[in-house]
N, C-alpha and C positions, 0 to 999 in steps of 0.2 A: 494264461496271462490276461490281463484287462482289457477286454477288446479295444477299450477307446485308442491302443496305441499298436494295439496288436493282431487278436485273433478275429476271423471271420470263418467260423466253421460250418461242416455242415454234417455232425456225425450222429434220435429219437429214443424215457425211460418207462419205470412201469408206470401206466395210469393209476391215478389213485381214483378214488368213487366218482362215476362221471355224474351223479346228482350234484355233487357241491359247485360244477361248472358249468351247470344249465343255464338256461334261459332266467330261472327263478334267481339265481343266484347272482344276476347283474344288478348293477349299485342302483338307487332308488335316487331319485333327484334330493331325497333328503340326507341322503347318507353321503351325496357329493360334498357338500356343504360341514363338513366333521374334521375338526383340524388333522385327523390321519390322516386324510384324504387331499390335503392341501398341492400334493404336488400333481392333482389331476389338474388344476388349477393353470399353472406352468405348463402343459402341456400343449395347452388351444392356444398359446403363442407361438409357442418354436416347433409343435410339431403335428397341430391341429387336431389335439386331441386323440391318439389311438385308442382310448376307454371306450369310447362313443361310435369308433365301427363298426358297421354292419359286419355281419359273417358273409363267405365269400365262398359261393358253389364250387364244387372242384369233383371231380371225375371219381373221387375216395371218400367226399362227403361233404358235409358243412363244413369251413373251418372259419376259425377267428381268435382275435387275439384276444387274451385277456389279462389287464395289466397283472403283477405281481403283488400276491400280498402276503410279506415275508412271516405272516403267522399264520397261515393258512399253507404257503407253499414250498415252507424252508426245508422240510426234511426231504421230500419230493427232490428237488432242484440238488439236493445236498446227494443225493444217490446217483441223479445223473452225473454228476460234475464227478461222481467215483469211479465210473466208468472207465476200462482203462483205454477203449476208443475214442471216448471224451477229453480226459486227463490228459491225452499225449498231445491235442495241439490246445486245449483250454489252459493247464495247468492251473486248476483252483481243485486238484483232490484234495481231501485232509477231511476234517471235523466241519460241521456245522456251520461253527465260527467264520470260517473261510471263505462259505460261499454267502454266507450273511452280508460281511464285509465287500462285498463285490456287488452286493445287489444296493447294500447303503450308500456306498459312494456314490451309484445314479440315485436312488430317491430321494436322497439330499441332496442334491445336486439341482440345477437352475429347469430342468425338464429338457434337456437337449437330448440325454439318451432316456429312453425308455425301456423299463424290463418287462418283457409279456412271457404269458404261457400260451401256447400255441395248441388249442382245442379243436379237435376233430370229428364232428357228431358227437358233442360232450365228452370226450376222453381228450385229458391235459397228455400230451406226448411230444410236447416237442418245446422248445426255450428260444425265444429271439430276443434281441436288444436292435429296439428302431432307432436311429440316431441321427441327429443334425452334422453329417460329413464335411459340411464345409465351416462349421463351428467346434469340431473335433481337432488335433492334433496330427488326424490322416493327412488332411487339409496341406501340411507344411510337403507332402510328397508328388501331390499332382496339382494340376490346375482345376482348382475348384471353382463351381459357379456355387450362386446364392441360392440357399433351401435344398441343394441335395442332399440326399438321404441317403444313410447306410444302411446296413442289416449286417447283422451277425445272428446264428441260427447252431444250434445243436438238434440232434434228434435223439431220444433218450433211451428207445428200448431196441437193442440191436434185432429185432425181428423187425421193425419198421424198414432198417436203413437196406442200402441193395439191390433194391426192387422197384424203384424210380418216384419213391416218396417222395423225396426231397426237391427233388423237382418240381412236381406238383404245388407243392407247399409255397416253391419260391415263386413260379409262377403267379399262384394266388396271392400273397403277400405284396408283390409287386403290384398289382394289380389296387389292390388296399390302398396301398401308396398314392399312387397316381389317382386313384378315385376321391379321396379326401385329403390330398395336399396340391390343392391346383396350382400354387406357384413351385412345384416341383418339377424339374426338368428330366432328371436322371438320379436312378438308385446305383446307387454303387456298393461295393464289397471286394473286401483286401483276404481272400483265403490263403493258409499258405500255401506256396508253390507245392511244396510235397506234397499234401492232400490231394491226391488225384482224381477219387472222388465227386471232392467239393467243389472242386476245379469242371468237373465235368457235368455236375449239376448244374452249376451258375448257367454253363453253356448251352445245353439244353434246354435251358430255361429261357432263354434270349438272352443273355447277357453276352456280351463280346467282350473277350479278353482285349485289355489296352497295353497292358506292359508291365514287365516286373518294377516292385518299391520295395525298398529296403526301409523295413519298419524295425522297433525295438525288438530283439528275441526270435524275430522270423521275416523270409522273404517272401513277400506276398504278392501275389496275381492281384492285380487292378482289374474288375468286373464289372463293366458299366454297360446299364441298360435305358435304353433312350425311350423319355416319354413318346416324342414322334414315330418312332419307328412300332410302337405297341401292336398295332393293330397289321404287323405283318407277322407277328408269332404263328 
């Protein structure tokens, strides 16, 4: 389902060529500037830009985001989301079409969610959507402050997941967050309760469960990680 009302998962596909997602392969200050590129634009308002972050050391290697570029990463994206550990709390399996339409709704959209590929010493393996939580429709289930951020995260190749990737990842990711959205206080994330899992990464990861919310489709764990408290992970 559409995370914006729904999912927060956490479950890694197969790399495609990690030359296409190196270093060389980040956008050019001229190529920001190309009306394809207009919704990096929206971005350095509502969510200070994730195209422009650094990568983010981690115990498993470099990682970092890299926005989406549905001509470049639709069939990729379209094999994870077929995944049937993906599919069971995503629901976007099908054709192409499907996962197309899911990544259009955010880049048409005002830049409040962000879709990235999640690159790990240049190999694309993992899917997050950064999102403005307190500008999303989660927003109507808990009390939201101003500039919190969400995260919703898939892992695409089930050799990744298990083995305390995801943790790592969310740790780093959070860490993103808070390093380049200084008026951000708290990242949050709604997984569903049955994901045990995802559930148990968040935790590992510092997040502290707050309470369940009843969202569209699924009942979700409220995961909120406090800027203040960062520096006692």
């Amino acid at each position: 389902m559409p995370p914006t009302e729904t999912t927060t998962e956490t479950t890694i596909g197969t790399a495609a060529d990690p030359a296409r997602y190196g270093t060389a392969h980040r956008d050019t200050a001229e190529q920001r500037f190309t009306v394809g590129l207009l919704p990096l634009l929206a971005e350095a308002e509502l969510l200070d830009s994730p195209a422009g972050w650094s990568a983010q050391p981690t115990p498993a290697g470099a990682f970092r985001l890299e926005p989406v570029r549905p001509a470049r990463d639709l069939p990729l994206l379209t094999r994870w989301m077929n995944d049937p550990a993906v599919a069971a709390y995503w629901e976007l399996a099908g054709a192409s079409a499907v996962t197309a339409a899911h990544l259009r709704a955010q880049l048409d959209g005002d830049g409040r969610s962000i879709p990235c590929l999640g690159v790990l010493d240049g190999i694309p393996m993992s899917y997050w959507e950064i999102y403005r939580a307190d500008l999303d429709p989660v927003s109507r289930h808990y009390p939201a402050r101003p500039h919190d951020t969400g995260i919703h995260l898939l892992i695409g190749d089930g050799t990744n997941r298990g083995r305390g990737l995801g943790t790592t990842l969310l740790r780093a990711v959070t860490e993103l967050v808070f390093d380049n959205r200084p008026r951000c206080t708290r990242v949050i994330a709604e997984p569903d309760i049955r994901n045990t899992p995802s559930v148990s990464a968040f935790l590992a990861a510092g997040f502290r469960y707050a309470t369940e919310i009843e969202l569209p489709g699924k009942r979700a764990a409220l995961m909120i990680r406090e800027r203040s408290l960062r520096n006692l992970l």
